[in-house]
N, C-alpha and C positions, 0 to 999 in steps of 0.2 A: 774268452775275455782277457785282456789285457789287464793283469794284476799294477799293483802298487811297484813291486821292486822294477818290473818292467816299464812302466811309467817314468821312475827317477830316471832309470838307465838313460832314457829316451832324450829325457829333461836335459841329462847331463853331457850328454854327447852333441846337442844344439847349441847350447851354451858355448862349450871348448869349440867348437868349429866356427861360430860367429864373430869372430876377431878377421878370422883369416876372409871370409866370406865377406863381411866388409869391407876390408882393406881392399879385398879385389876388385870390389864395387866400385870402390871412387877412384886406381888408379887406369881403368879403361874404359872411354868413352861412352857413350850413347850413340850406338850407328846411326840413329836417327836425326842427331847434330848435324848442324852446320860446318859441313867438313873441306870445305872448299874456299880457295882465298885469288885473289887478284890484287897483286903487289904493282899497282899504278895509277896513276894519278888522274884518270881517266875515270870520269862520272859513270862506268858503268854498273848495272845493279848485278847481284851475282847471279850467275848465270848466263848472264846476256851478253859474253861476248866466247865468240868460238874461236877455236883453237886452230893454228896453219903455220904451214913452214917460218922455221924461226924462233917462232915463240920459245922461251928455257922455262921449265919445269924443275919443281922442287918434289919430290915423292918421299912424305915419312908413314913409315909404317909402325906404329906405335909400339915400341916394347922389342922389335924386330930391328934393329942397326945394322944387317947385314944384308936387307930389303932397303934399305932406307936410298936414296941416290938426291945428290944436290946435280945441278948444271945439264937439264935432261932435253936434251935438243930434238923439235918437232924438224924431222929433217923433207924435203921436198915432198917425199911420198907420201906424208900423214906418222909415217910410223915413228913408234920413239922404243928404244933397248934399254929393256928392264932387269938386272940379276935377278938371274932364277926363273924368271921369266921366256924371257926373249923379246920378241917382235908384238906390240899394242899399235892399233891405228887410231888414232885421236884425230884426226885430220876432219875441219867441221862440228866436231863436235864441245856442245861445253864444257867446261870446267869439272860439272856435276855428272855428265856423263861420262866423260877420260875417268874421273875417279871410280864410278861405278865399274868401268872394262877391268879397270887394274887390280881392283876388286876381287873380282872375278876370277885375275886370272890367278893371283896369288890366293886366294881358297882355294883352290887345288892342291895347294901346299903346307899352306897354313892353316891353321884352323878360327875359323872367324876376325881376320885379321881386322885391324881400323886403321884406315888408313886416308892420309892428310893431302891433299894437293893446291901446292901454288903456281902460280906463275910470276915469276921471278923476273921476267924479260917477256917483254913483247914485242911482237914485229913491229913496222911503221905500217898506218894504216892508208892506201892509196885511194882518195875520193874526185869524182871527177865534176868538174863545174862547168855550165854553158850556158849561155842566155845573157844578160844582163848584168855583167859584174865585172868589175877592175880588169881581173888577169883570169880570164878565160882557161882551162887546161887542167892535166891532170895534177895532183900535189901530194906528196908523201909528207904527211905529220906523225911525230914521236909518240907514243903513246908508253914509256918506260918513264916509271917513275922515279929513276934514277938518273936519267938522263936531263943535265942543266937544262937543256933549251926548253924542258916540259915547262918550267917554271916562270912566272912573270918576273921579270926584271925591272926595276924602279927606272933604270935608265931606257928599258927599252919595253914601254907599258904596251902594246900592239901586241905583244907575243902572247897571245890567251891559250889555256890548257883545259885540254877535253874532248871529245868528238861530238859537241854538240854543234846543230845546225850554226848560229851564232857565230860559235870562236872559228868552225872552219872559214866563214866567209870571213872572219874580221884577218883573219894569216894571212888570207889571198886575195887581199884589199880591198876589198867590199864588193859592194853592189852600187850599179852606176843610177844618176840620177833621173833613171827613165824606166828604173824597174817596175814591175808590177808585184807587189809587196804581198797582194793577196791569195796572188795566184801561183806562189812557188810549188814545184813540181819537183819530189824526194821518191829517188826508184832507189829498193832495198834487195842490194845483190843476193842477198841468201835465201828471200822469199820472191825473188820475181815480181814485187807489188809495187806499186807505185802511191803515192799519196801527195794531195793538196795542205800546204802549209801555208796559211796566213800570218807571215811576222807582222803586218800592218797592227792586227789584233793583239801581237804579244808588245809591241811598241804603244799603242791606245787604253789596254784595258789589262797588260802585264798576265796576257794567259800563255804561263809558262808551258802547256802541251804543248804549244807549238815549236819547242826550243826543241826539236827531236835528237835522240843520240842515233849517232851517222856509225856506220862498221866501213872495213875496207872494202871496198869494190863497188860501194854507194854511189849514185851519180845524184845532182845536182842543177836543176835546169830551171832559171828567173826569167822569164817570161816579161817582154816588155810594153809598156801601158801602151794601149791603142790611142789614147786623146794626148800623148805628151808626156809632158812632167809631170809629178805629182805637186797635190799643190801648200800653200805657205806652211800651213799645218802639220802633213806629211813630213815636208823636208826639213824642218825641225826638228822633229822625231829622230827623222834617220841621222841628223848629224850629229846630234846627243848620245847616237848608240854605237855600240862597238865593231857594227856590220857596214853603217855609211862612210862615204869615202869622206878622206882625214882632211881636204882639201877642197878649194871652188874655185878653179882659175877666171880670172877677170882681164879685160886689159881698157887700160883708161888712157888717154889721148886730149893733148889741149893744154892746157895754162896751169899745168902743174906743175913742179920741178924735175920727177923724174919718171915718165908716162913711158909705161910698156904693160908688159902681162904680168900678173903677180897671182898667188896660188895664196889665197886666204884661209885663214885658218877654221875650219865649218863650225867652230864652235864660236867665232865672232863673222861672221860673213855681208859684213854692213859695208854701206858705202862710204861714211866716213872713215874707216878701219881704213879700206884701198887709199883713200887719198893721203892718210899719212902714210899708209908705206911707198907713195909717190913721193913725199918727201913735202906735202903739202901744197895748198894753193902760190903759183904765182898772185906778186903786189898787182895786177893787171887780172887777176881771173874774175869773172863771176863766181860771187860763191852763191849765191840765190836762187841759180836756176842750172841744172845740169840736163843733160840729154843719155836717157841710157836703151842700149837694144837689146830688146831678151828675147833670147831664142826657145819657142816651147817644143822644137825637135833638130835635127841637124838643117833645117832648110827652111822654118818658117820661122818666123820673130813677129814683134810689134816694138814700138818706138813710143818711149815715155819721158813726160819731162817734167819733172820735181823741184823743188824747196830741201837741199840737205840741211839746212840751218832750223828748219821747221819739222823734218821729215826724214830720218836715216832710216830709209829702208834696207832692207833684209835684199842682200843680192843674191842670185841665180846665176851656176854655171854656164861661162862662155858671154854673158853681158860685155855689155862694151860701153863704158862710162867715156861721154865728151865735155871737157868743162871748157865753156869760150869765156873770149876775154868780156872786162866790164863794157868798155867800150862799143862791141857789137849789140849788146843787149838794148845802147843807147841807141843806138841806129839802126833800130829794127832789125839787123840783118839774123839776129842768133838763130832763128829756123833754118834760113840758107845755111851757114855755116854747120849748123849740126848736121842737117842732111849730105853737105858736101864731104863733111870727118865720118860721118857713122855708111856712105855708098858703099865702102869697097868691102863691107862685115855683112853680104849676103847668103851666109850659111855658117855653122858653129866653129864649123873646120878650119875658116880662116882667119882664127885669132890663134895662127903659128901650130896647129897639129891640138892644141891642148880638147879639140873638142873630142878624140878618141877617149878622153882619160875621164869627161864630164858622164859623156852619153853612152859607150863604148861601143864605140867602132871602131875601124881595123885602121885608124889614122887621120893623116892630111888627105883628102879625097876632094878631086878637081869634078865640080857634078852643077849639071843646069839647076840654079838656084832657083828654087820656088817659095815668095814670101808676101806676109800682109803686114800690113803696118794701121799702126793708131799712136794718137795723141793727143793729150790733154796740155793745157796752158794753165 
């Protein structure tokens, strides 16, 4: 039995050792913490983005200054040189696994070390885009949060920061106005998977899953609508959002003061808008009745004829607005005339090249026109 005197002894030797035992407690971590950090500006969650050549690493080893290394370069091979150490492959792997290796390899030496990993520097991430969108091809984006151009600039609001679905297409100029919205096609280099992304739905009903975060080596393929453009609704959408293209080339002809091609801004895309950036109606124009050709792909149109004084509609890339004088309206001829101004506009292409930029194709293309026509009075 364990007497009295032995008891206090016990008592008192707990006591005097509880300061220190404390103290140790709260100045080394909890292995189990959250020991892993990603210094950049990049929406990714932790963990979820893997480590490759370039990348700079920060390694602290708690309590240990002689382990400890800033500026730890992932160099071609995966590997990166650790005091005391040596040679660690991180290459592929996360964040939370590089720190596990290192771990590792420094318990061999130390004893239950804790130890901290950042990345400090990130490679640029190369994502590849095809199908339906502005500027087609491969794109290196910043992913360092130290790096200015991460950041949006007041002057230069287009530069959005992230790898999400989204901000890559809005850098690389959008998606053209023939995309198929529903049917985006996202292949994910590190799992070989591919997946269906509906922005239509993150544009309609704001379901943010679809905004996916993209890695390097992601590709990118917009798929485009089998029936045409999308239609008044849709393109609204897209030009309200940071993925549509910034612009809707038009060109207008006839009794205005200064009739050529003009590139509208998608956030007012009206036909009144074109005719004052023409410079306004000529004293001789009709202003009551205009003739416009909208193309629903590079080759087919229909022919419509409006009231802008009663009616500014919403224009469509590659349109081609005719305003005749008052005088032919009197003399019945304004059908002839519009049909005679709007003949030579039988495919999107030839209002001067700009229909690569609407629908995206590879340019001015000379091609047997195929087209239908309608019209209302």
């Amino acid at each position: 039995m364990i007497n009295k005197l032995t008891l206090i002894s016990i008592s008192t030797t707990v006591l005097l050792l509880y300061p220190a035992c404390a103290h140790a407690l709260d100045t080394v971590p909890a292995l189990s913490q959250d020991t892993t950090k990603i210094n950049t500006g990049i929406t990714y969650q932790n963990g979820a983005y893997r480590l490759g050549p370039d990348d700079v690493l920060t390694v602290h080893v708690v309590n240990e200054p002689d382990y400890s290394q800033t500026n730890v370069l992932v160099r071609p091979d995966g590997n990166i040189t650790l005091t005391g150490v040596g040679e660690v492959n991180v290459k592929d792997d996360t964040v939370e696994v590089a720190r596990h290796k290192i771990f590792e390899a420094l318990n061999k030496i130390l004893v239950e070390p804790v130890v901290t990993v950042s990345v400090t520097t990130t490679r640029p991430a190369k994502i590849y885009l095809t199908g339906a969108v502005q500027n087609p091809g491969s794109f290196e984006f910043s992913t360092n949060a130290q790096d200015p151009n991460m950041h949006v600039q007041s002057e230069n609001p287009q530069v959005r920061t992230g790898l999400n679905l989204t901000n890559i297409l809005s850098n690389a100029g959008g998606v053209s106005f023939d995309a198929d919205l529903d049917h985006v096609q996202v292949k994910h280099n590190d799992t070989d998977t591919t997946e269906t992304i509906s922005l239509l739905r993150l544009l309609k009903v704001g379901a943010a899953d679809q905004d996916v975060i993209l890695h390097s080596g992601d590709s990118v393929y917009v798929p485009k609508k089998l029936s045409g453009l999308m239609d008044d609704q849709e393109q609204a959408l897209l030009l309200k959002s940071s993925f549509g293209p910034k612009t809707i080339p038009v060109r207008i002809l006839g009794k205005v003061k200064n009739p050529g091609v003009y590139e509208l801004n998608g956030r007012s895309p009206y036909l009144n808008t074109v005719v004052a950036m023409a410079g306004g109606f000529m004293d001789e124009a009709n202003q009551h009745k205009v003739a416009i050709r909208r193309f629903s792909d590079e080759n087919h149109f229909s022919t419509m004829f409006l009231s802008p004084d009663k009616f500014d509609v919403s224009l469509r890339p590659n349109d081609v607005i005719f305003i005749a004088e008052n005088q032919a309206e009197k003399a019945g001829r304004f059908m002839v005339l519009a049909t005679k101004m709007l003949s030579p506009f039988q495919s999107a292409a030839t209002i001067a090249g700009y229909g690569s930029q609407a629908f995206g194709y590879g340019g001015w293309k000379n091609r047997n026109s195929s087209s239908s026509s309608s019209s209302s009075k």
